[in-house]
BAKOL-887897 format. One record per residue: residue in three letters; y, x, z of N, C-alpha, C, O in turn. Coordinates in steps of 0.05 Angstrom, whole numbers, plus 5000, padded with zeros to 4 digits. Atoms other than C-alpha are relative to their C-alpha. Example, Ala and Ser with C-alpha at 12.3 -4.5 7.8 and 13.67 -1.06 7.14 Angstrom:
! residues 2
ALA497650185000491052465156502450185000502450395013/SER497649844999497952735143502249855014504449955018/
***
This chain:
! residues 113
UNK499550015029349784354749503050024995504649865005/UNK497650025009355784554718501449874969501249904945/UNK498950295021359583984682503350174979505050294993/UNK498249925023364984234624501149754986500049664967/UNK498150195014370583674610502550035011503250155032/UNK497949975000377183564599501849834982501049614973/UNK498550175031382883334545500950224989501850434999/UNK499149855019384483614480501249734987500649504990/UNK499450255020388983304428499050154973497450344974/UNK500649865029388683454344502249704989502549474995/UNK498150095013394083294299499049734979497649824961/UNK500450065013392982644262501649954978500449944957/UNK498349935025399182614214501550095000503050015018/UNK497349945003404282984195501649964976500750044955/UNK499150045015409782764154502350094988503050205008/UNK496949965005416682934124500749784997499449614985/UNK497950155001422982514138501850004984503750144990/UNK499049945017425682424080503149845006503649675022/UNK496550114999434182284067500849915024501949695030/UNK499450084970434782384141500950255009498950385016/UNK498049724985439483044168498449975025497549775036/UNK500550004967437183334233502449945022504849985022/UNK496550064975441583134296500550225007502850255015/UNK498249754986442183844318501750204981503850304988/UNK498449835008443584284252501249814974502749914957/UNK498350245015445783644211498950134961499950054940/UNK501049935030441484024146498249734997497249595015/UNK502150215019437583494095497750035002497250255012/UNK502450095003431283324089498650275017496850405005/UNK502249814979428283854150498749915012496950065017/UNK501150044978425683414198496649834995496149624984/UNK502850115003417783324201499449765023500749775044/UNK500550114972414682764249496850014998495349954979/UNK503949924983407182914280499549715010500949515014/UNK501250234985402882454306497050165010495250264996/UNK502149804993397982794354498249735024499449565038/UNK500250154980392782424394497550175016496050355010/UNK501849804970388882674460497249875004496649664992/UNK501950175002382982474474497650215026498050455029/UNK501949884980376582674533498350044985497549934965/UNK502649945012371383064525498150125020499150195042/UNK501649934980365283284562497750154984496250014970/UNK501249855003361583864544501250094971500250214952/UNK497849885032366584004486499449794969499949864946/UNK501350235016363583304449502349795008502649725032/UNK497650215001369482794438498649795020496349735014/UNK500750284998368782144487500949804995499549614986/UNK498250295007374581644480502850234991503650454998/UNK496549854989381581824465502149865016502549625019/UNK498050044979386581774508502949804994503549585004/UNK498350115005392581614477501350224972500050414963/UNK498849905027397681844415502550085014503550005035/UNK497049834992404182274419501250024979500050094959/UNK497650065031409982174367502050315014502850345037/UNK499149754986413382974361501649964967500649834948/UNK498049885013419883194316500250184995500950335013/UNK499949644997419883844284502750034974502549904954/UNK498149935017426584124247498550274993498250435011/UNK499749695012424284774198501450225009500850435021/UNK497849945009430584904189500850235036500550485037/UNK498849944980433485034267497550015022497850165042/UNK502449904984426084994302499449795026497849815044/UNK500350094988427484434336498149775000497249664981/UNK502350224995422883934371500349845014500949945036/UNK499650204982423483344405498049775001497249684980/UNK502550205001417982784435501049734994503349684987/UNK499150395013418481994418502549955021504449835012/UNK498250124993422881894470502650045000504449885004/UNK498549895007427082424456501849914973504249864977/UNK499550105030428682224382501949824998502349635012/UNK497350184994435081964362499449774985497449794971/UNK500450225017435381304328498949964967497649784958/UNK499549945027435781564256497250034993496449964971/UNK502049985001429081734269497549875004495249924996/UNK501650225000425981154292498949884984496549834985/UNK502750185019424580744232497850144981495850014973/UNK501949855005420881314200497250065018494950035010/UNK501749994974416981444267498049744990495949744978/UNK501650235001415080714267497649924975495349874983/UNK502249875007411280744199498650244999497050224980/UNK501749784996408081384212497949925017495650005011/UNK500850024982405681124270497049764994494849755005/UNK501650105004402280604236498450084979497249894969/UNK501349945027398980994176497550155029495150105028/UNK501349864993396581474237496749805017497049645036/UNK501950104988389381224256497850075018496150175004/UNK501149704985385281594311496949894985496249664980/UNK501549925015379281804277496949815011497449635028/UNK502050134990371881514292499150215012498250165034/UNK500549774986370482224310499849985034498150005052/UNK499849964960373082184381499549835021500649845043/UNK501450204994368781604397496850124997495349985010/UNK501949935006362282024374498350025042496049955048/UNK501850064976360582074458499849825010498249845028/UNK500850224993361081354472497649884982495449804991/UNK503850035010355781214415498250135003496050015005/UNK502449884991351781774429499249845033496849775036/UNK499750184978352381394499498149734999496249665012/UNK500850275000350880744478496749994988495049834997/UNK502350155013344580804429497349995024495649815026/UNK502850154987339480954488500749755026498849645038/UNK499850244992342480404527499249784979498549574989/UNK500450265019341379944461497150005001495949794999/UNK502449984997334580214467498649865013497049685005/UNK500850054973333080104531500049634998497949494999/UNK499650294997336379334528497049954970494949874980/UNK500950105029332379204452496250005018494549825014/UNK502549944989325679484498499349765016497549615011/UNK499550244978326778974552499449854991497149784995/UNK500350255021327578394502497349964990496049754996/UNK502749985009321178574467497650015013495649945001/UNK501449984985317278684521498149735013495849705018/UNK500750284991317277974545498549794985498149574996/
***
């Protein structure tokens, strides 16, 4: 049998940095910050996610840089972003599909006795 999994991510917010210059072309209000998170899947059906990625995008000059990259200026924006971004219930849909015939199964057991 051939099994089909892997990781994908999908963008959960993107925001503009507002009254914040970029560090490379020093223009106003360009710099967006992402919030992308990854997550497994098996047979192309979300199971858990993985984890979250904080990304920098300048318009203006095209530049991009990841969380750790990011100069200071950009941090306290980052930090709420980070907390508005929430990963979805979506990419949990194959641990409940998972779980209900185990709840079955246990609820069967119980009743049985």
């Amino acid at each position: 049998m051939i099994f089909f999994f892997g990781t994908r991510s999908s963008t959960l917010l993107t925001d503009k940095l507002y009254h914040t210059n970029c560090a490379y072309c020093n223009e106003p209000d360009t710099v967006y910050l992402s919030v992308t998170s990854s997550y497994f899947h098996i047979f192309w059906i979300p199971a858990f996610p993985i984890g979250k990625k904080y990304y920098s995008h300048c318009v203006h000059c095209k530049q991009t840089l990841t969380g750790n990259q990011m100069p200071a200026t950009y941090q306290n924006g980052l930090s709420e972003i980070a907390q508005r971004a929430k990963v979805p219930i979506w990419q949990f849909i194959g641990l409940i599909l998972l779980s209900i015939p185990i709840l079955f199964i246990i609820i069967a057991i119980i009743f049985a006795k």
